[in-house]
Each structure stands twice: as structure tokens, then as C-alpha cells.
Backbone bond lengths (Angstrom), bond angles and torsions (degrees), N, CA, C in turn:
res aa  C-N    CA-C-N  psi(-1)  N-CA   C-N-CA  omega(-1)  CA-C   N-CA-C  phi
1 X - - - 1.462 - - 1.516 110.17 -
2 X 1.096 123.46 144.92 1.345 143.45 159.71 1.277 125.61 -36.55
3 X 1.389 147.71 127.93 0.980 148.98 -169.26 1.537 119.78 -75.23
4 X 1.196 131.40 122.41 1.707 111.02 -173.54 1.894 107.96 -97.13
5 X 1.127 125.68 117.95 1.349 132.54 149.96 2.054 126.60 -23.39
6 X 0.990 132.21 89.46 1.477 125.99 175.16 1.301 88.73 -75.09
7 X 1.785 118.37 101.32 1.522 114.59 149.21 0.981 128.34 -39.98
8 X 1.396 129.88 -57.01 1.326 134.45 -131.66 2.306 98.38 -150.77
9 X 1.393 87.55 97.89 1.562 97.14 -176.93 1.793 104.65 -139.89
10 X 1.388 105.65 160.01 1.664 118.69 163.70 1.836 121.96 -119.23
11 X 0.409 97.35 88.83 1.661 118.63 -176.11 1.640 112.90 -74.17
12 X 1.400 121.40 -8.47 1.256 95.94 -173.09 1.682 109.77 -93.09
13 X 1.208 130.86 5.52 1.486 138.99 -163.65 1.783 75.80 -94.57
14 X 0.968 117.08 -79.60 2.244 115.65 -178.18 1.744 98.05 -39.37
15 X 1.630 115.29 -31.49 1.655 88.14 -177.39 1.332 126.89 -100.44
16 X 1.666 101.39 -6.56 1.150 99.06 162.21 1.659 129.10 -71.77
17 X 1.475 109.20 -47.90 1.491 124.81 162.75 1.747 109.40 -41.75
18 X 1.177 140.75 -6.51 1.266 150.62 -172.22 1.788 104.07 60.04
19 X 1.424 130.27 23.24 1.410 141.19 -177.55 1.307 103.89 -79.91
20 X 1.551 147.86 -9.16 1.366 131.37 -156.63 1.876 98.74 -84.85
21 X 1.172 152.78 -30.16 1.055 158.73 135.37 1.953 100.64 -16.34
22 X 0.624 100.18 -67.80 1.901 94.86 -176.09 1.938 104.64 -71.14
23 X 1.230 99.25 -32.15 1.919 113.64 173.57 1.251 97.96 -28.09
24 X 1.776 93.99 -78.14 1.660 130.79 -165.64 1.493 102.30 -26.54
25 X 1.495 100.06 -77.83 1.264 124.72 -171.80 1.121 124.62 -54.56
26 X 1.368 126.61 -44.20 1.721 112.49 157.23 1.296 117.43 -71.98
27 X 1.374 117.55 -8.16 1.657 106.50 161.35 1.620 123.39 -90.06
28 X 1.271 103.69 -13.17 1.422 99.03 -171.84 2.210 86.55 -75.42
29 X 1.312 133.96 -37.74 0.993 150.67 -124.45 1.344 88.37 -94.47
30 X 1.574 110.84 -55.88 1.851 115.45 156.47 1.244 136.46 -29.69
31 X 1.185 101.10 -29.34 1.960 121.93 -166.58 1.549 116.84 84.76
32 X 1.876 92.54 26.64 1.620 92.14 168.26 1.407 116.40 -85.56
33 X 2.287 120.54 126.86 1.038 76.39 -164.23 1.600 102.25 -113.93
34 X 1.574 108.80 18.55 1.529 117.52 174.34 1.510 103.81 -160.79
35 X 1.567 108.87 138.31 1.433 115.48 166.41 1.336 116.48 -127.65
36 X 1.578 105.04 139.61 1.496 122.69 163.82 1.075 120.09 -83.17
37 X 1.163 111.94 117.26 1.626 120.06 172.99 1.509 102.90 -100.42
38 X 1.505 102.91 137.25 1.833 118.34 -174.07 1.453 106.25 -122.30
39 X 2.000 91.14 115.33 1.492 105.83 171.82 1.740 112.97 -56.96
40 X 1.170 118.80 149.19 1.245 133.15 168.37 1.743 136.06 -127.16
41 X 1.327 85.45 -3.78 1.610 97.14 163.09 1.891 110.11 167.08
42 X 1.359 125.51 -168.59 1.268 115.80 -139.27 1.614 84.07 -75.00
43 X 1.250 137.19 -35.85 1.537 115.09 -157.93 1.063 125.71 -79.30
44 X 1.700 113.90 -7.45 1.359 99.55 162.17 1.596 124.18 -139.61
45 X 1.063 101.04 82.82 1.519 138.80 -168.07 1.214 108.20 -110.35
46 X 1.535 128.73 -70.17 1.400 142.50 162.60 1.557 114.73 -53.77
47 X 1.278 124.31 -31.96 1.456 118.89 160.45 1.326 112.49 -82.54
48 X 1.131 144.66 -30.88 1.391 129.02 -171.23 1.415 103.68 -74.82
49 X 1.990 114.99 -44.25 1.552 97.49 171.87 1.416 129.87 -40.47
50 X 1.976 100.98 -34.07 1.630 92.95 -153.48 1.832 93.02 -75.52
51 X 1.613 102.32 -27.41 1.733 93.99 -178.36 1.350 115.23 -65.47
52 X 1.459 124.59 8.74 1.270 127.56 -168.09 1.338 78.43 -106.51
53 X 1.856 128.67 -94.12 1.194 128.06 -178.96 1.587 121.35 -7.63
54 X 1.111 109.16 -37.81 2.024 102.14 -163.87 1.320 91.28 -104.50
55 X 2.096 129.80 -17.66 1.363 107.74 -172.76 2.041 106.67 -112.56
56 X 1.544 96.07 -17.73 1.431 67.43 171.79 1.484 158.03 -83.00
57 X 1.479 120.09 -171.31 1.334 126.48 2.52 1.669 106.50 -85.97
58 X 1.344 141.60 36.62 1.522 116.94 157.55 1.898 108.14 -74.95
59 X 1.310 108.34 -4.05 1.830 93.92 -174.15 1.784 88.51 -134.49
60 X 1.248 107.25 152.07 1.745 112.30 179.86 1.938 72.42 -150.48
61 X 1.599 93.79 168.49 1.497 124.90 -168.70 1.047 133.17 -146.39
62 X 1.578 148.83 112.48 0.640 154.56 125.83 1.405 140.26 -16.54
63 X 1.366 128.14 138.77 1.762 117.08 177.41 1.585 100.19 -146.09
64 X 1.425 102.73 147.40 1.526 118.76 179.97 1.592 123.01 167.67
65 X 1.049 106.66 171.32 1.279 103.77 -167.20 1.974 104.51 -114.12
66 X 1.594 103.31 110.54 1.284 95.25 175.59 1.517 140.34 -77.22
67 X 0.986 141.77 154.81 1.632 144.55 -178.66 1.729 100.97 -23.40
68 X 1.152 110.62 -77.58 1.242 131.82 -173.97 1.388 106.74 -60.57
69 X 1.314 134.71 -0.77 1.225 135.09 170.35 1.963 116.85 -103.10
70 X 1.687 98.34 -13.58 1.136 98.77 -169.19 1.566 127.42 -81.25
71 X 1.064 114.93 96.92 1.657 126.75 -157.28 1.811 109.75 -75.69
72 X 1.366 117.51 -150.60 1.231 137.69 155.49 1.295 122.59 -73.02
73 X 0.981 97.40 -30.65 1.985 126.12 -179.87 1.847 118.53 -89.96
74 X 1.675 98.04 13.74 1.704 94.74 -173.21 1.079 98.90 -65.74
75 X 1.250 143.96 -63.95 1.610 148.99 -163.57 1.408 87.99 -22.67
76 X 0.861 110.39 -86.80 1.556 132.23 177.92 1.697 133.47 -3.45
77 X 1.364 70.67 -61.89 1.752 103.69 174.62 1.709 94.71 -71.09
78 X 0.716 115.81 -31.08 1.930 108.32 -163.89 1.554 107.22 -81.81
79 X 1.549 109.11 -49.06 1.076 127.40 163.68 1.340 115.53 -39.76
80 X 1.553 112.95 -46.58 1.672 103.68 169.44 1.431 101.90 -80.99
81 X 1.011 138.31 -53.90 1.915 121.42 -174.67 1.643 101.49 -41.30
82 X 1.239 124.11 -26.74 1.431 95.71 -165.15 1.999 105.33 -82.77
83 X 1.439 84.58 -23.73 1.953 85.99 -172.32 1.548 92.89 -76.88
84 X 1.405 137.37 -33.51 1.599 129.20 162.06 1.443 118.32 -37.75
85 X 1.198 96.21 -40.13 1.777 85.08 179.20 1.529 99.76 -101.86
86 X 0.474 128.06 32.96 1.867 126.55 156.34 1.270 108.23 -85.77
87 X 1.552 120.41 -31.49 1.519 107.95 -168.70 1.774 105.78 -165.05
88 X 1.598 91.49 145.81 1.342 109.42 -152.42 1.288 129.83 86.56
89 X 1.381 106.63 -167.91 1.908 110.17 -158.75 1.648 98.35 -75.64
90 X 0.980 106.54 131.63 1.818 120.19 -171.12 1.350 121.57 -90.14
91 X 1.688 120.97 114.52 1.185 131.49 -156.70 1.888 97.49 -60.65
92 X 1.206 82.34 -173.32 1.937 97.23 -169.30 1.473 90.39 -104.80
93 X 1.094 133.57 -45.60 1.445 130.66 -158.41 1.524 106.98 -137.24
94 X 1.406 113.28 150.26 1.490 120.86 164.78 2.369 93.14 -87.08
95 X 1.483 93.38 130.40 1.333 100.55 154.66 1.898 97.60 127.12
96 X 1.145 114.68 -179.71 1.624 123.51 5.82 1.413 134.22 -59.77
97 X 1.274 144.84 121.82 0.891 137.07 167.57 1.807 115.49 -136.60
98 X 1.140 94.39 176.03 1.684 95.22 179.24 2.102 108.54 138.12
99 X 1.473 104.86 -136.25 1.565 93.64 -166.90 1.399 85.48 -132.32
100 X 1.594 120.25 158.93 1.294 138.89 164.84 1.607 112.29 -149.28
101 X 1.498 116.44 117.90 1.274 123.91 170.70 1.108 133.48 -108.69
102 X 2.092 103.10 6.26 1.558 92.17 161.19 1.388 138.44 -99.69
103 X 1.713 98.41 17.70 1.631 101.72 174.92 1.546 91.70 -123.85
104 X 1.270 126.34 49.77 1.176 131.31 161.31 1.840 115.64 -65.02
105 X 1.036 140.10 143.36 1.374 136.79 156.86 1.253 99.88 -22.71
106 X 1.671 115.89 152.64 1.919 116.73 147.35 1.382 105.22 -71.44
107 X 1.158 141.44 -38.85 1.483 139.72 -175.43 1.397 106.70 -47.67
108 X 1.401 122.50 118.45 1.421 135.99 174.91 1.975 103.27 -53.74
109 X 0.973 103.87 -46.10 1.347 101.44 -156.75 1.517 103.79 -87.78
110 X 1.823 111.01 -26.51 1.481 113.04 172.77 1.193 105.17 -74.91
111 X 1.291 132.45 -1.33 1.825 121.97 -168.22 0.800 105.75 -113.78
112 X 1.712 127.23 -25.64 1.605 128.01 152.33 1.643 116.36 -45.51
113 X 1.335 106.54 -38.04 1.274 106.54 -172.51 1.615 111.39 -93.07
114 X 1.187 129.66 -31.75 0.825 120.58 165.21 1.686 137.62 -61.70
115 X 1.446 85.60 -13.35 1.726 98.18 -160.83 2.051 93.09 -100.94
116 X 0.959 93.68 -26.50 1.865 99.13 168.45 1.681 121.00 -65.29
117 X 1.613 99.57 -30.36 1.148 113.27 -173.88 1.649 108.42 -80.39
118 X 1.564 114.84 -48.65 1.222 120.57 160.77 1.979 124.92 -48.52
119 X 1.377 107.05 -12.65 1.293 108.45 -167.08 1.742 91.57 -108.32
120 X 0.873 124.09 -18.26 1.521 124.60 -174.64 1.259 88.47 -92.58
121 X 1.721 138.11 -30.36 1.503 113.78 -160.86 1.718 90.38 -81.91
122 X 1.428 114.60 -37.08 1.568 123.50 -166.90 1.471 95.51 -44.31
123 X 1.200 118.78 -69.35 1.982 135.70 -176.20 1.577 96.07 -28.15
124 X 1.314 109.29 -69.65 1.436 122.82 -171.43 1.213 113.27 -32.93
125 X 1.574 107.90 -61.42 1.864 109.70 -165.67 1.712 108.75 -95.34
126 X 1.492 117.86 -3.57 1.572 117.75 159.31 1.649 102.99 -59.14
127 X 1.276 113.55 -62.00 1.869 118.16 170.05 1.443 114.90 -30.19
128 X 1.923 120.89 -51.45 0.874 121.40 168.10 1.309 141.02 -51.40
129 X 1.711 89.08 -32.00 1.827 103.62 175.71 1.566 109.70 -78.57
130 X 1.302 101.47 -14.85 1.756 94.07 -158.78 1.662 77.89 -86.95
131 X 1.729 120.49 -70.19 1.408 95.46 -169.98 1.719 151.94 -64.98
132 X 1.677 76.07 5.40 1.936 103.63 162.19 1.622 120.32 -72.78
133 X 1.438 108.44 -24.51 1.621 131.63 -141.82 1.811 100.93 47.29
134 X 0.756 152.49 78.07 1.046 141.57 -166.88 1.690 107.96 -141.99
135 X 1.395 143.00 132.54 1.243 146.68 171.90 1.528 108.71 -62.43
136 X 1.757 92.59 151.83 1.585 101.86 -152.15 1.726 82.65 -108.88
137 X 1.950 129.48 151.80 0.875 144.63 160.51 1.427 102.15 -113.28
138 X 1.763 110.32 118.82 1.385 112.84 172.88 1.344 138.46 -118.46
139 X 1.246 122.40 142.71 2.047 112.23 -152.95 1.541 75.74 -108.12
140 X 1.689 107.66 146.46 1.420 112.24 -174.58 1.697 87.37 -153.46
141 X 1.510 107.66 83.32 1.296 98.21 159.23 1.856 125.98 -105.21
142 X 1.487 120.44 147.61 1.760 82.20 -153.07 1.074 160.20 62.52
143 X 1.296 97.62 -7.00 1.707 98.31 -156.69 1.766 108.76 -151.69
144 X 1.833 101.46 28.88 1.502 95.45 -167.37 2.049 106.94 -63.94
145 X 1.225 119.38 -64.15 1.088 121.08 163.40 1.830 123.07 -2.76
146 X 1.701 98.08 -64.11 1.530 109.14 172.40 1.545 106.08 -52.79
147 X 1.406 121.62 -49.62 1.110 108.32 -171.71 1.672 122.77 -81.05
148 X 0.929 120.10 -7.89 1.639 127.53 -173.56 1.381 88.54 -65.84
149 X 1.306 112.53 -72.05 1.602 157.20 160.99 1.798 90.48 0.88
150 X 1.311 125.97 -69.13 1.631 135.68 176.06 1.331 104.81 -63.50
151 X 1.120 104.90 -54.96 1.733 112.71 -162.26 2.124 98.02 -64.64
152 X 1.083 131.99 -23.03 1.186 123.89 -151.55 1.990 73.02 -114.09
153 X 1.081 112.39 -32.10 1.828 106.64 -164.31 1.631 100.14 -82.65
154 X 1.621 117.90 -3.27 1.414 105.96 159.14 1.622 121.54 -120.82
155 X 1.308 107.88 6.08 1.379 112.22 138.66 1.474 89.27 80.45
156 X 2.074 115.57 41.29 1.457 124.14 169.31 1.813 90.72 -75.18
157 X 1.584 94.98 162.95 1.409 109.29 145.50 0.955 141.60 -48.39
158 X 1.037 144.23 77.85 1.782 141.52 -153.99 1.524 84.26 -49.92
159 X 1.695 128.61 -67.65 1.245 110.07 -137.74 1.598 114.05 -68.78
160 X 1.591 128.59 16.87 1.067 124.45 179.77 1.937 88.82 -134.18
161 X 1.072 97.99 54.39 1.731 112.32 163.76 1.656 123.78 -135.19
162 X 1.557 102.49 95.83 1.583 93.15 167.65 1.259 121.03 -148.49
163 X 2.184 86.16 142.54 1.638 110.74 -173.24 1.654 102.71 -67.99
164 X 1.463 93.99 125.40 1.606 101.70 -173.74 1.703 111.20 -94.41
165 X 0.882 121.61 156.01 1.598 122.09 162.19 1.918 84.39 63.70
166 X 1.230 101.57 62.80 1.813 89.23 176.49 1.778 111.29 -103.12
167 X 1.389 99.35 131.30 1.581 131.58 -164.25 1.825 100.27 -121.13
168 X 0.872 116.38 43.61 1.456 116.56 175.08 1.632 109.24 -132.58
169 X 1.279 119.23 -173.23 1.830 108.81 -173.05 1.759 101.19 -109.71
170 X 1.096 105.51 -167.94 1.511 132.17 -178.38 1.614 100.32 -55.41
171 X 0.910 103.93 -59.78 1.390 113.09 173.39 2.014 127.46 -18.89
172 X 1.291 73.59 -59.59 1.596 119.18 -177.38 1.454 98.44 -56.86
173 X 1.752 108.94 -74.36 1.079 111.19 -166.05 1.563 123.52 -74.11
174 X 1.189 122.34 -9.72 1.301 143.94 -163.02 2.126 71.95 -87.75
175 X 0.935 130.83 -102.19 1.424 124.37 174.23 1.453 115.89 4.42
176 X 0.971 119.98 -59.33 1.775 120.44 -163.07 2.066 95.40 -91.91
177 X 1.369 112.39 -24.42 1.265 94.62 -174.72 1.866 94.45 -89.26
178 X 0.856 145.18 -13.15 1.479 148.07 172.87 1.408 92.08 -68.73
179 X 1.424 149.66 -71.91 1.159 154.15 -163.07 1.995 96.67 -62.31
180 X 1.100 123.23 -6.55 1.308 116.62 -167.22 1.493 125.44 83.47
181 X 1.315 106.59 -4.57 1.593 107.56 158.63 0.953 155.60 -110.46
182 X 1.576 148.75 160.60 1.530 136.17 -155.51 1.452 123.74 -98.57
183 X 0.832 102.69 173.47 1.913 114.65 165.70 1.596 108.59 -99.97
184 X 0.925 119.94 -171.69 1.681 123.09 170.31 1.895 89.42 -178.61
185 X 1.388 106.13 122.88 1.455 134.88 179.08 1.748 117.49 -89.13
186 X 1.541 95.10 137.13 1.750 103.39 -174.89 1.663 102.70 -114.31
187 X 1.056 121.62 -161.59 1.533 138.11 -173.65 1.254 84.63 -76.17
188 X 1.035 155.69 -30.21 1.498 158.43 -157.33 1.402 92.63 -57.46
189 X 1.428 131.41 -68.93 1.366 136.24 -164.48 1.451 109.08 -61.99
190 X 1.718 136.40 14.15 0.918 154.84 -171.15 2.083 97.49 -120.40
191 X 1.037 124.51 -16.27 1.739 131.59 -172.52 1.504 101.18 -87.02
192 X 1.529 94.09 125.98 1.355 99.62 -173.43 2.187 94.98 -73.95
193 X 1.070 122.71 18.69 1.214 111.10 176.99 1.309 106.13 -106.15
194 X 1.784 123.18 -16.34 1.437 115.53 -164.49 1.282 109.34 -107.24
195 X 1.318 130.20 68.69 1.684 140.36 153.58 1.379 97.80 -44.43
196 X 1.117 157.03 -54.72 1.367 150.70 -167.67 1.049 121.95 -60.68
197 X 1.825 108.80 -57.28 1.190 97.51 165.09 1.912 138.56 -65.09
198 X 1.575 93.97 -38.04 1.766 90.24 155.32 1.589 108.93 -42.83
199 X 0.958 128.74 -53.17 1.641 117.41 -162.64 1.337 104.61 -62.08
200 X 1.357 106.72 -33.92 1.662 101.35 -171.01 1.476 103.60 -73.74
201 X 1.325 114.61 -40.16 2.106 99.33 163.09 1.305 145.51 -21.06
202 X 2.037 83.85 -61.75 1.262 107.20 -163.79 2.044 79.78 -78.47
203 X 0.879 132.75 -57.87 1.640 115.83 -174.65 1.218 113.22 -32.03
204 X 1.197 98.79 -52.50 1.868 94.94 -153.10 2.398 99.68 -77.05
205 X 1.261 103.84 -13.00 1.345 97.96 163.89 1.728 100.53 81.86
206 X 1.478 121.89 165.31 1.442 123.02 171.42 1.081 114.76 -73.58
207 X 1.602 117.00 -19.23 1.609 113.70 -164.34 1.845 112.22 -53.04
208 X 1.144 128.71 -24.27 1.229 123.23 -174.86 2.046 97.85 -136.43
209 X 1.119 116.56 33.47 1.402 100.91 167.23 1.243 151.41 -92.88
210 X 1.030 133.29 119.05 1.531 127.67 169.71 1.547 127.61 -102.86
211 X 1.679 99.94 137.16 1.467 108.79 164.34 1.195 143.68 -59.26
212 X 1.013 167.65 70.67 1.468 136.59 -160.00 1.350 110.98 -117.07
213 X 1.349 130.41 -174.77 1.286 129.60 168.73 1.154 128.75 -117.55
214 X 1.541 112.58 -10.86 1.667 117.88 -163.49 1.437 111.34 53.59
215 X 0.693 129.41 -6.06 1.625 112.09 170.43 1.162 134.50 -12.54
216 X 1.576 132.66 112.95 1.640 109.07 30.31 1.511 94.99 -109.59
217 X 1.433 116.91 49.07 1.478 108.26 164.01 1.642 106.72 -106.80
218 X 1.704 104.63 169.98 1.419 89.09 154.12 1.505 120.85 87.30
219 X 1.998 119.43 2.78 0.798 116.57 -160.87 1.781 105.08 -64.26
220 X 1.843 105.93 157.26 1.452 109.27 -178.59 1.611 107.29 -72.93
221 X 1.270 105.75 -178.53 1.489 110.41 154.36 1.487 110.62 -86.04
222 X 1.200 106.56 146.62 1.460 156.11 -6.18 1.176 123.32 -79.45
223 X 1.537 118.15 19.39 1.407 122.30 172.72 1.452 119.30 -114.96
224 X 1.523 103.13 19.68 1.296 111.56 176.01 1.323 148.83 -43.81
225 X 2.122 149.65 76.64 1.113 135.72 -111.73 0.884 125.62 94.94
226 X 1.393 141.42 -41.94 1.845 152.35 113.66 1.068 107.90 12.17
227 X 1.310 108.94 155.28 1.869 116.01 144.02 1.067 110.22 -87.08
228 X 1.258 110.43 137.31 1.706 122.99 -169.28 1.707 94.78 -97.63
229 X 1.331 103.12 151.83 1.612 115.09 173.21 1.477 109.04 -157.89
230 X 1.194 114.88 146.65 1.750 116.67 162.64 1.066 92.97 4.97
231 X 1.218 113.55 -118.95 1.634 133.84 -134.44 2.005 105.96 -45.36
232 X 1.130 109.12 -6.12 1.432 119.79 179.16 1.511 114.20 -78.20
233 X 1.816 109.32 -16.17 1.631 123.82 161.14 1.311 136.35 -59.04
234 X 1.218 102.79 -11.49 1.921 119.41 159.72 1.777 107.86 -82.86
235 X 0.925 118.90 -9.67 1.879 101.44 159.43 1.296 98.36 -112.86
236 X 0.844 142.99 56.52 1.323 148.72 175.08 1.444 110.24 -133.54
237 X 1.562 104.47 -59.96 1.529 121.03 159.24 1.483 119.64 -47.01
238 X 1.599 103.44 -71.28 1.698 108.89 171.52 1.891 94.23 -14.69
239 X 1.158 118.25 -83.23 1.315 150.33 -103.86 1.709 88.62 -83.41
240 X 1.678 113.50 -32.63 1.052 134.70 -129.98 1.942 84.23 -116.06
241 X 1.507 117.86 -40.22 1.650 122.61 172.25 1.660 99.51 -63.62
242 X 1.190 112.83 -63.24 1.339 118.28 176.47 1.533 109.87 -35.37
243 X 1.212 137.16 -78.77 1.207 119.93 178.15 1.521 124.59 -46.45
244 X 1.272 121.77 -37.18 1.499 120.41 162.55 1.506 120.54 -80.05
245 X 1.492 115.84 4.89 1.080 74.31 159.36 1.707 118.86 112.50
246 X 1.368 106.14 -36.20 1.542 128.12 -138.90 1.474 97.17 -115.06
247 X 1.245 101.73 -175.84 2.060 119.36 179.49 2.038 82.71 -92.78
248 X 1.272 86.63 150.33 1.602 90.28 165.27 1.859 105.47 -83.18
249 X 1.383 123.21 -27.17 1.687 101.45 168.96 1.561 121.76 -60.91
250 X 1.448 106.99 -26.43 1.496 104.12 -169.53 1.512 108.77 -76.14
251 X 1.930 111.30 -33.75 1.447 96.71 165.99 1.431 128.29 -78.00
252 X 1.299 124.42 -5.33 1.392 137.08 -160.53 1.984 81.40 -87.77
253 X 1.133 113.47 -50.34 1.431 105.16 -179.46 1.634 121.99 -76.45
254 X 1.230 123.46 -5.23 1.213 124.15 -177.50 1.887 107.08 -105.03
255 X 1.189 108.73 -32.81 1.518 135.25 174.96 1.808 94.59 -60.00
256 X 1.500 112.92 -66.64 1.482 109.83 -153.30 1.779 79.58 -77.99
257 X 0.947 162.78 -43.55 1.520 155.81 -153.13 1.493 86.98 -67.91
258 X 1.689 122.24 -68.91 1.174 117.32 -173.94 1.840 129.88 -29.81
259 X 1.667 88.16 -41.58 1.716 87.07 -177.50 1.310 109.76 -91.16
260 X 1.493 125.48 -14.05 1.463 121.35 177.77 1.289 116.70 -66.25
261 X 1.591 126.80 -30.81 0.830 145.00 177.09 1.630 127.27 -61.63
262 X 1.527 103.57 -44.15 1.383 114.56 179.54 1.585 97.70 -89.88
263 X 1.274 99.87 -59.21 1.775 91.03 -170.83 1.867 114.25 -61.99
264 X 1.118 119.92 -6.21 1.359 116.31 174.89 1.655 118.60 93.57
265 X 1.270 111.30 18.31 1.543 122.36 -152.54 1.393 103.68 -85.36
266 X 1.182 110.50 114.36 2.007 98.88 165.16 1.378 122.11 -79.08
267 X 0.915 114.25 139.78 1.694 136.69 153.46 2.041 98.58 -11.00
């Protein structure tokens, strides 16, 4: 069988604990046969390279600054992503980045402001991706609309744009795949509460899909409440053939093509 790709993972909580050695290994054991780990703000940028440096190519990386990361200090923070990519081994994607409004302040007037601040950092590092050429990873909590809304008002590539961990319906996704861009699916599509999001799967079709797990969020069923990790991306998959339909090798091979493709990954 085919190896399946975890797009979309966080690794530095397993690398700090010194656990990524046991990670590996129950993922390689899964039929995981590469994971992306996605920077989310300045501290772990320099560790994900070095987990890239000592693991690849089974790990490639991402860097960015997420919603929920974006402080008083974004300027700041950006200013260092841009001298990060000046030097050393060069991430696959700008992000996570994008908008989130459900850990906004309760203060009406602080969540206005906060949520402006998050939309100016988003603008910022789309620029970054474009003058990187580099594919954009986007966090869309609440706020998918807002973000189409940026993403189309700076005139990125849709087809190197995708909403990760997507929790919205058919609707939704039928939108971003018309614009040329994707979804990318979590354990979520495994919740006996998210019929929507299954629909939005089965809409958007295999032609452009990716797995990921978020790790260690997000665990699937039957490990639901857990810490989720790699190798926890085979009930996700199961879960994910079943709705299409399919052999799980044929999606494990159409899935891992999908992300090699966008993220830039060689063989």
C-alpha cells in the first residue's frame, strides 16, 4: 500500500518532550510516509527546520505566524519570518496563517481590534508568500468569508491556497474549489456531529485532497480526547475511503500526489 502524507501537523510539544523518535515510528508503522509540521509563530521556526534538517525528507516545514499568535509585537514577528527565510533549508509553505474569531477577546471593541490586527498580519505574509512563490496555509476559524475576501483582494493564486483543518459545509467548499482552491480534512470528518463537513469532502472530490491530522489536536475516532499524532491519520483515511467509495491504497496514492504537488515535495 501506498504511503499517506500528514499535511498538516505540530510536532514541537513531541520535540520538546524528546518523544519524536517513538512519533516517527508509530507513524512510519501507520503507512505514514511524510509529515508536515506547520510553524505558528517565531519559536518554532528554528526547531522545525532543525527537525526538518536531521529528518529529511520524511518531515518538510512550514513557517508563519498564526491568528491566535498575532500579538502587539506582529510587526515584529514578520520582520523576523522574513530574515528566516533568508537563510537555511527553505520551508514548503508560508503559514499557518489567516483569521480566527473564535478566540477573539469578549470585549466588542478589543475584538474589533484585535481581529483587524490579525487581518493586517494575514495581508502581510500572503505578500510574503507571493514574493517567496511559495504556497499559502490558511486557519479559517469563523471567519472563512473574511478570508476569501483578503485572499481574492490581494490577487494570491488560489491554486496554491489551502484552508486547512476545514470545518465549514459544501457550500463553503464548493467556493474555494471554484476560485481554484482546496480544503485539507482532520479527524473531524470522523464526528458523528460533522455531516457537513463529510459533505464538504465528498463535494470537493479527491482531485485536490489532503489529509492531515493537526496533531496533537483533533484526535479521530476511536481515539477521540487523546492526543492525536501521525500515525492516528489511518482512521482518518479509513473514514475518508469509505465515503468515496474507494480502496484505501488508491486514496493513499492520490492524497500523497495531491500534497506533493502543492507543497513542492520530491519523490
Amino acid at each position: 500500500m501506498g504511503g499517506w502524507i500528514d499535511s498538516h501537523a505540530h510536532l514541537e510539544s513531541f520535540a520538546r518532550k524528546g518523544e519524536l523518535d517513538g512519533v516517527f515510528a508509530r507513524a512510519r508503522g501507520a503507512g505514514v510516509e511524510r509529515i508536515i509540521t506547520v510553524g505558528t509563530a517565531p519559536g518554532d521556526w528554528d526547531l522545525y527546520r532543525e527537525i526538518c534538517d536531521g529528518f529529511a525528507p520524511y518531515v518538510a516545514f512550514t513557517a508563519g505566524l498564526h491568528p491566535c499568535s498575532v500579538e502587539n509585537d506582529w510587526e515584529e514577528a514578520l520582520e523576523a519570518l522574513r530574515r528566516f527565510l533568508k537563510g537555511g533549508r527553505r520551508p514548503s509553505a508560508i503559514g499557518e496563517t489567516g483569521l480566527d474569531r473564535f478566540h477573539l477577546p469578549k470585549d466588542e471593541e478589543a475584538a474589533g481590534v484585535r481581529f483587524a490586527m490579525q487581518e493586517t498580519a494575514f495581508r502581510a505574509q500572503i505578500e510574503i508568500a507571493q514574493g517567496c512563490d511559495l504556497p499559502l496555509v490558511v486557519h479559517s476559524r469563523g471567519a472563512f468569508r473574511d478570508c476569501v475576501r483578503v485572499i481574492d483582494d490581494a490577487g494570491f493564486d488560489w491554486s496554491r491556497v489551502v484552508f486547512h483543518c476545514f470545518a465549514d459545509g459544501p457550500e463553503e467548499v464548493t467556493e474555494l474549489n471554484r476560485r481554484g482552491g482546496r480544503a485539507s480534512f482532520t479527524g473531524i470528518v470522523t464526528y458523528k456531529c460533522a455531516e457537513a463537513v463529510r459533505e464538504a469532502m465528498r463535494e470537493q472530490g479527491t482531485g485536490c485532497l489532503m489529509l492531515e491530522t493537526d496533531a496533537p489536536y483533533l484526535a479521530p475516532v476511536p481515539m477521540r480526547g487523546k492526543r492525536n499524532e501521525p500515525a492516528l491519520l489511518s482512521h482518518t483515511a479509513a473514514c475518508a475511503a469509505r465515503i468515496f467509495g474507494i480502496e484505501e491504497t488508491e486514496l493513499a496514492e492520490t492524497t500523497s500526489a495531491n500534497a506533493k504537488r502543492f507543497f513542492g515535495l520530491e519523490d
